[in-house]
N, C-alpha and C positions, 0 to 999 in steps of 0.2 A: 361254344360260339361267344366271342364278344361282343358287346353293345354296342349298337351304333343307330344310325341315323339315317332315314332315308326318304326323299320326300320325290315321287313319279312327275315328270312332268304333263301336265295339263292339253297335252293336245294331240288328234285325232290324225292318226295314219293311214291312210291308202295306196296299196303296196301291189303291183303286179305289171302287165305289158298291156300298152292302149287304154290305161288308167287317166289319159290324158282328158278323155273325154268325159270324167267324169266332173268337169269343174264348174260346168253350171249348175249340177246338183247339189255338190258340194256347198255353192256358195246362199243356194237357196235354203238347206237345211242350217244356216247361220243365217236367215233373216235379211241376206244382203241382194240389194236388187240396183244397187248403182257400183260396178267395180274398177275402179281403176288399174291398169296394169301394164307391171315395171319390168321392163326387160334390158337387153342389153343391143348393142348393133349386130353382134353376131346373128342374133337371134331375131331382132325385128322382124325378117321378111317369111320364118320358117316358122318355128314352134310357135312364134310369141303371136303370131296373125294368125297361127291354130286356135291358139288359147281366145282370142279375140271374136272368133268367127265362132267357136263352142261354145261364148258367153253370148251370141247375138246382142238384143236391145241392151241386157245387160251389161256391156262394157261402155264405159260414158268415157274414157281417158285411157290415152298411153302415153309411156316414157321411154326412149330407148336411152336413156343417159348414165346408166352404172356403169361405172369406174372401178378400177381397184381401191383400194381404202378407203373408200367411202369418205369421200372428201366432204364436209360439210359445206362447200359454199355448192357444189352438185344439189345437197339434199335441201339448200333453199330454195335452188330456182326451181326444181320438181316440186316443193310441197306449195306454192303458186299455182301450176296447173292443178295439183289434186284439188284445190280449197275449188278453185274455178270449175269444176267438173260436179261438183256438188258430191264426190265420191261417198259410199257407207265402207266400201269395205278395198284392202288391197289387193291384186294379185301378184305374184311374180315368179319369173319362171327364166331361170338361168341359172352362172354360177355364186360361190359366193359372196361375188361382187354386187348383182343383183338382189339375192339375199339380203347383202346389209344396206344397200339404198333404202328399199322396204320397209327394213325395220326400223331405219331413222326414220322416213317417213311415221310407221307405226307411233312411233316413242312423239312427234312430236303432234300428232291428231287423236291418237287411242284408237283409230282404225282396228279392227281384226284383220289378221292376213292369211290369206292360202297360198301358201308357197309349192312350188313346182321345180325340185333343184335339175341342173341337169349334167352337174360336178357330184365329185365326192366329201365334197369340203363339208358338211356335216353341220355347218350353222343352221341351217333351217330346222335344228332340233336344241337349238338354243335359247335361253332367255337374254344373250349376250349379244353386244354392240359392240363392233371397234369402229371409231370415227377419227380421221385426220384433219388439223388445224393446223397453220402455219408450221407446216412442217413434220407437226407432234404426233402418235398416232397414242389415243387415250381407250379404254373402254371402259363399261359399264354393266351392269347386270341390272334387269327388269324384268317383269313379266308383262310389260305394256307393251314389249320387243317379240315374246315369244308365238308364235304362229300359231292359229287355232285348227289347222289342218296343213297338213303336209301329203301333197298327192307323188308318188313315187313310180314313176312311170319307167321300165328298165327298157324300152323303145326311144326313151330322147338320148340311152346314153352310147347305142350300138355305134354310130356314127363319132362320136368322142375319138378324136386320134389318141394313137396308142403311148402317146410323150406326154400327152395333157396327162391323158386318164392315170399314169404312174406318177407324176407328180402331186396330180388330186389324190388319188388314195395313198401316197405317204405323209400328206398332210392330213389324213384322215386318222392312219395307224397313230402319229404323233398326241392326238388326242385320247387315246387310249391309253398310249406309254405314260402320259403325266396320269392320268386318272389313278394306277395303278399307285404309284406313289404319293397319292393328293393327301395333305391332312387332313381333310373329311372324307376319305376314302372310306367303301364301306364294300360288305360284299356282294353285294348285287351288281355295283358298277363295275366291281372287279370281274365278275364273269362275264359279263357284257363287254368292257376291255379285252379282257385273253379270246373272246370268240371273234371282235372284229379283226384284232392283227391277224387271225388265222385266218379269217376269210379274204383279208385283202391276201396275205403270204399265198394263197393257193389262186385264187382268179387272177392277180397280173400278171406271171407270166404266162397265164395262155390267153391273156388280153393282148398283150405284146406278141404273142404268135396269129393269134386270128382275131384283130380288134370287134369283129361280131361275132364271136363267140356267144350264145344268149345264156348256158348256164352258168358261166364266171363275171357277165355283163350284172346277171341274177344277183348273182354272192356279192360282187365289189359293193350295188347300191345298199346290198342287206348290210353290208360290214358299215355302212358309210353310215346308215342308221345307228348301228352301234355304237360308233365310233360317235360323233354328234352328240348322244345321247350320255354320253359320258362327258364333254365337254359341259353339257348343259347341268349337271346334278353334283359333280364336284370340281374345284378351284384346282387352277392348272399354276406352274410354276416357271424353273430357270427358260423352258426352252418357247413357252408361248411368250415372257415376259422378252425373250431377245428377238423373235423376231417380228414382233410386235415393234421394238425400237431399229429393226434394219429395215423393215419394211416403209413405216412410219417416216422415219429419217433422213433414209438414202435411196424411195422408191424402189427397193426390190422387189421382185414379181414374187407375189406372194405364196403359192404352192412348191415353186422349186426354193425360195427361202427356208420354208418349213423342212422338206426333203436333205438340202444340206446340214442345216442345224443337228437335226434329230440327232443321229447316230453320236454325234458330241455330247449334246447335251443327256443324252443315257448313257453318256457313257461317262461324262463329269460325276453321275450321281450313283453308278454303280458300285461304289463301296459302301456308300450311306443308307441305301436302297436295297440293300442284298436279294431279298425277300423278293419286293416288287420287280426286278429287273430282272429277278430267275425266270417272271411269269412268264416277261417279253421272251425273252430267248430260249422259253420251251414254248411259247405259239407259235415262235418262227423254226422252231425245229434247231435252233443253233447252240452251240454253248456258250458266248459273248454276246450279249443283247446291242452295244454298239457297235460292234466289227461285223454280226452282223444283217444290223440296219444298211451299215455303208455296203455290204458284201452284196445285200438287195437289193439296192438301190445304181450299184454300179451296173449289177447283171441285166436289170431291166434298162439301162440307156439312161439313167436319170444322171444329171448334174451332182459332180460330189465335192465342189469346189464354191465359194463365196467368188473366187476370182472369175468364174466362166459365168459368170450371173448379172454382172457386173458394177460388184464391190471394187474400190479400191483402196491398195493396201496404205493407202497415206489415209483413210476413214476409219483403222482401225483403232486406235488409240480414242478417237472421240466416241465412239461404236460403244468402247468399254466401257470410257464415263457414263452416257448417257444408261448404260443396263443395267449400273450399279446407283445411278445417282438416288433412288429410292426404295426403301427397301421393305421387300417382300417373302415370305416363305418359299424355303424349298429344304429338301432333304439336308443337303449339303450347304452350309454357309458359302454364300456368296461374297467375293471379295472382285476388287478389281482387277489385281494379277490374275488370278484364277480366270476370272471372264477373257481377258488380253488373250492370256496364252490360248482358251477353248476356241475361241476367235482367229488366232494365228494357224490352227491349224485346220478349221472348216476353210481360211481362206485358200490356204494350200493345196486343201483336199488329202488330207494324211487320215490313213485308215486309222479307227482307235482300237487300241490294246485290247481294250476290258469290256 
């Protein structure tokens, strides 16, 4: 065994069905009796006025205003009503758009947060923020971000249509795939990575057959922990670094962003990667990890194209500069050509070779 490194993150999971109601205990055994909580519009009138009506006295505040990318001038005008509410602590319960309103909030009060995901996007097992400004879409690492309880309720996600729910857990697997090859990579996150693609690879397509399905509804959230949870403990590279800048830049909806990338971007890195990329594509059962990521992703109805998302092909050459303009780790040296052409062919939708 080689030496490495590995540091657990700090915070407290609650995992099972009608765990929802557990949030006023929750927030009691953290000391907190004034809670504010952040939802989205979807959610407003259903879970998020559960989650309200659970807390009784103790909700003093809500927000239904999360957005995707977590736009910063959003998390001014909500952290106004928080100061006004007199809040101790956050709630929130949605995906992970709602997630990261929260957690800007968090980062700019020191709040504790109980999060409530009801996606598979895996932030809320993060100590990570991505926030957009004039256009830019920036992140950060803290632990003033990371949530001191995460309640996991596999009842908010039965109802999740079956086109979200595959987009959210291939942005989940995505997290895993980079972990795998991280250069802090270690082996604890690595078997945590190979178990969540396998639990997403076997629960979506009978999520896509019977979207309440309750034991694959079980596995996606368990995988989406995983997954998450490898986001949060090792540094992720080419493929969060790009659609972090298509997202950021050109407004792409951020789970089927993720879904198209991936299978390119493992598959840019699979000569550099050997090792790590064999993982992937013996959790998925396949011999090419990005033929097939696209092979999975086609089969379940997901988007395999930049163009059906609505990239356009006169964005791609700025798309390139903008992912190479600073430079960051990854397996594979990053260049611009290299980025253009991986870019040319996600926009296409062209299966990859390797």
């Amino acid at each position: 065994m080689e030496s490495f490194g590995y540091t657990p993150l700090q915070t407290r999971v609650v995992f099972g069905r009608g765990t929802l109601g557990r949030v006023a205990a929750e927030s009691e055994a953290l000391g907190c009796r004034r809670a504010f909580v952040v939802s989205d519009a979807y959610h407003a009138k259903g879970a998020a006025a559960a989650v309200r009506e659970s807390l009784g006295d103790r909700a003093v505040g809500f927000s239904s205003d999360a957005v995707m990318h977590t736009p910063v001038e959003v998390t001014d005008r909500v952290l106004k009503s928080v100061a006004q509410a007199s809040a101790d602590c956050l709630v929130s319960l949605g995906g992970g758009s709602t997630t990261g309103l929260s957690k800007a909030l968090a980062l700019r009060t020191g709040l504790p947060q109980i999060a409530i995901p009801t996606t598979y996007a895996g932030s809320e097992a993060t100590p990570i923020l991505g926030q957009t400004e004039h256009g830019r879409k920036t992140t950060l690492r803290s632990e003033k971000v990371l949530p001191r309880v995460i309640i996991y309720d596999v009842d908010l996600t039965l109802g999740m249509p079956a086109g979200l729910s595959v987009v959210s857990g291939m942005n989940a697997v995505a997290h895993a795939v980079e972990a795998l090859y991280a250069k802090d990579g270690n082996p604890v996150t690595s078997l945590l990575a190979e178990q969540g693609i396998g639990a997403f690879a076997r629960a979506l397509p009978l999520i896509v057959a019977d979207p309440r399905h309750p034991e694959a509804r079980s596995d996606a959230l368990f995988g989406a922990w995983l997954c998450g949870n490898c986001l949060g403990t090792v540094g992720m590279s080419l493929h969060h670094k790009l659609c972090h800048t298509l997202g950021g830049s050109f407004d792409l909806p951020h789970a089927e962003t993720h879904t198209v990338i991936l299978p390119h971007a493992a598959s840019f890195n699979a000569t550099a990667a050997p090792r790590a990329l064999a993982r992937v594509a013996q959790a998925l059962g396949v011999d090419h990890p990005g033929g097939g990521l696209f092979d999975l992703a086609r089969r379940l109805g997901a988007p395999t194209s930049l163009k059906t998302i609505g990239m356009s092909e006169s964005d791609l050459d700025r798309a390139a500069e903008l992912a190479t303009a600073s430079p960051y780790w990854n397996p594979r040296p990053v260049d611009r050509d290299g980025i253009r052409a991986l870019l040319d062919d996600a926009f296409h939708g062209r299966r990859p070779s390797h």
